[in-house]
N, C-alpha and C positions, 0 to 999 in steps of 0.2 A: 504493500500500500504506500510505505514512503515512497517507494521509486515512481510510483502515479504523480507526486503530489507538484512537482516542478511540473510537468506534463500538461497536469491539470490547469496550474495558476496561468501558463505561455497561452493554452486554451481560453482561459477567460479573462485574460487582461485585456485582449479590445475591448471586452465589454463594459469596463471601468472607467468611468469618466474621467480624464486627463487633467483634475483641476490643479493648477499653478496656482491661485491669489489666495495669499493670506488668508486668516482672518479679519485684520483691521482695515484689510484693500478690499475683502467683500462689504465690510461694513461702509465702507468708505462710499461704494459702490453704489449700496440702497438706498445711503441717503441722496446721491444723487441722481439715482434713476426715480424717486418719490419729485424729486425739483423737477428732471426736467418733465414727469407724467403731469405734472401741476401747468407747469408750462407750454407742455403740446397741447393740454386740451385746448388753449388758447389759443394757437399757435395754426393759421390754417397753412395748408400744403401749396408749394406752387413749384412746377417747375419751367424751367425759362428755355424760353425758344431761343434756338442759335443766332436768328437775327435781334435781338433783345443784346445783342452784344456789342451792334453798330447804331442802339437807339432806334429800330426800325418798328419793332414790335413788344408787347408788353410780355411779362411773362404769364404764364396760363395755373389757372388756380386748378389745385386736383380734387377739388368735392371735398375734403376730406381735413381732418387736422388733422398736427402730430403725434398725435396721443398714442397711438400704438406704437409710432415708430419708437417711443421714451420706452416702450416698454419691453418693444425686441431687442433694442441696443443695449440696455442694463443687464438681458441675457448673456448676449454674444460677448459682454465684456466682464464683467462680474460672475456669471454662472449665474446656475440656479439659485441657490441659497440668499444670495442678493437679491436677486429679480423679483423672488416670491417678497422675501422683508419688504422690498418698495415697496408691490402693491398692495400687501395687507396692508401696510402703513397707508395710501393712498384710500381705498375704501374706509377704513377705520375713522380716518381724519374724515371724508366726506360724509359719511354718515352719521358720525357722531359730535358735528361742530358746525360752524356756524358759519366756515366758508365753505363760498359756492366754488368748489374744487373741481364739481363735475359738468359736463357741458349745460346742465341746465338747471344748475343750483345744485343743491345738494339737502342733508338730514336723512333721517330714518323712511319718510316719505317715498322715497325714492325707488325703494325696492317693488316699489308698484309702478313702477315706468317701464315700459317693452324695452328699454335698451339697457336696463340692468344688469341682464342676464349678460350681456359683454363684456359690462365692467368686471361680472363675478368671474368669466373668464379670461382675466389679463392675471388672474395668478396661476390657473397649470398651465395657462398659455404662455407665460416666464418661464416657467418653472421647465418645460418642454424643452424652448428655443436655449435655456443655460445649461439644460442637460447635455443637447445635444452641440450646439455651438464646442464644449469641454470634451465633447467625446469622441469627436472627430476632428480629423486632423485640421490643422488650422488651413483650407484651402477657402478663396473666394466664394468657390459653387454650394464647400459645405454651411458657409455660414447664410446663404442666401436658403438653402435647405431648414438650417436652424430655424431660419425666422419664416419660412411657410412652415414650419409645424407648429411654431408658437399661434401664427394665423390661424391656422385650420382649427386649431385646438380653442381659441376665444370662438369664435363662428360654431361649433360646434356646442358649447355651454352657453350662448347665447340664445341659439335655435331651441337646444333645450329647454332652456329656461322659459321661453316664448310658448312652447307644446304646456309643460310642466303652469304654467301662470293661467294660460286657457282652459286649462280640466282644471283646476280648481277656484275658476273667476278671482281672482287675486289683482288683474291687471287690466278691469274695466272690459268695456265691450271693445278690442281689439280684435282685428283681422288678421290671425296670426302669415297666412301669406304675403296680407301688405306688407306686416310688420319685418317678415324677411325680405321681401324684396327690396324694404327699405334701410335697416340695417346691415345685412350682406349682400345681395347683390349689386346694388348701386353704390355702394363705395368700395365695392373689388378691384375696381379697374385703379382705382388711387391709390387704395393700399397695397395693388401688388407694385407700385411705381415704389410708395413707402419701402417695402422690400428692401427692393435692390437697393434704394438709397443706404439705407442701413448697413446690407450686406459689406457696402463696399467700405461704408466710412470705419465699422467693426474691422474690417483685416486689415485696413490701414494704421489703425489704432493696434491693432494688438500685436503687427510688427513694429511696432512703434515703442510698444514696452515688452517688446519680449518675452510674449508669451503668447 
């Protein structure tokens, strides 16, 4: 059985997430992945046309704030254990205080809004995109990978939440299809732009510190 036991760990060390940061550089992490989630809700998305360079043309709004991207990039750059701290920390403050932290105010209230259920998904959707961002090798494709399963994984507890609020009337007379259409479909197109922005500025950041 010893002589399995090398065999065994060479077998399951891919599967072991690769974390390098500290403890005090994940905590570092959360508290700044909590600013900038505060700050993207704010924060609408634009990306700029090539002629926007020569003053010709403005740049083009993406539907969408930054709010997700704060919260795949706290992944791809702190891990998991960071990303989740943020956004519990991020919901906690919003529902239980007195700033309006979330795109449409905030408090306990809230949890009866069809777009809850997304917020309640930015933390396995962290917790997803820092797993996996740590667990594969630092290449550009994987960290763009990281941050669609953190996506998939909020869309997914959103949609949820949306089924889950309708069978139990929790969440007024909503049309759970509009309500997808309107929370995932129509800002897919922006957040998968969100994406790649992330992706790229994550690997340039973490050849940047070395890890």
């Amino acid at each position: 059985m010893k002589h399995l036991q090398p065999f065994l760990f060479s077998a399951l060390s891919p599967l072991t997430p690769k974390l390098n940061v500290t403890a005090p550089t994940q905590l570092l992490w959360a508290i700044v992945g909590l600013i900038l989630t505060i700050g993207g809700t704010l924060l609408e998305a634009f990306i700029a046309s090539p002629f926007s360079l020569w003053g010709q043309a403005p740049a083009y709004s993406l539907g969408v704030s930054c709010q997700i991207g704060a919260v795949l990039l706290v992944g791809c750059l702190g891990g998991k254990n960071a990303a989740v701290i943020s956004q519990v920390a991020y919901l906690l403050l919003g529902l239980t205080s007195w700033f309006n932290v979330f795109t449409h105010g905030g408090g306990l209230d809230y949890v009866h809004r069809p777009s809850f259920g997304y917020l309640l998904g930015f933390i396995p959707g962290a917790w997803i995109c820092g797993l996996l961002a740590f667990w594969l090798p630092v290449r550009l494709e994987h960290l763009a990978l990281s941050c669609l399963g953190g996506l998939l994984t909020i869309h997914l507890v959103g949609i949820g939440y949306l089924l889950t609020a309708d069978y139990f009337h929790w969440a007024g007379q909503v049309s759970v299809l509009q309500a997808i259409v309107t929370y995932s479909l129509n800002p897919l197109a922006g957040q998968m732009a969100i994406v790649c922005a992330v992706a790229v500025l994550a690997f340039g950041l973490r050849r940047l510190m070395f890890y």
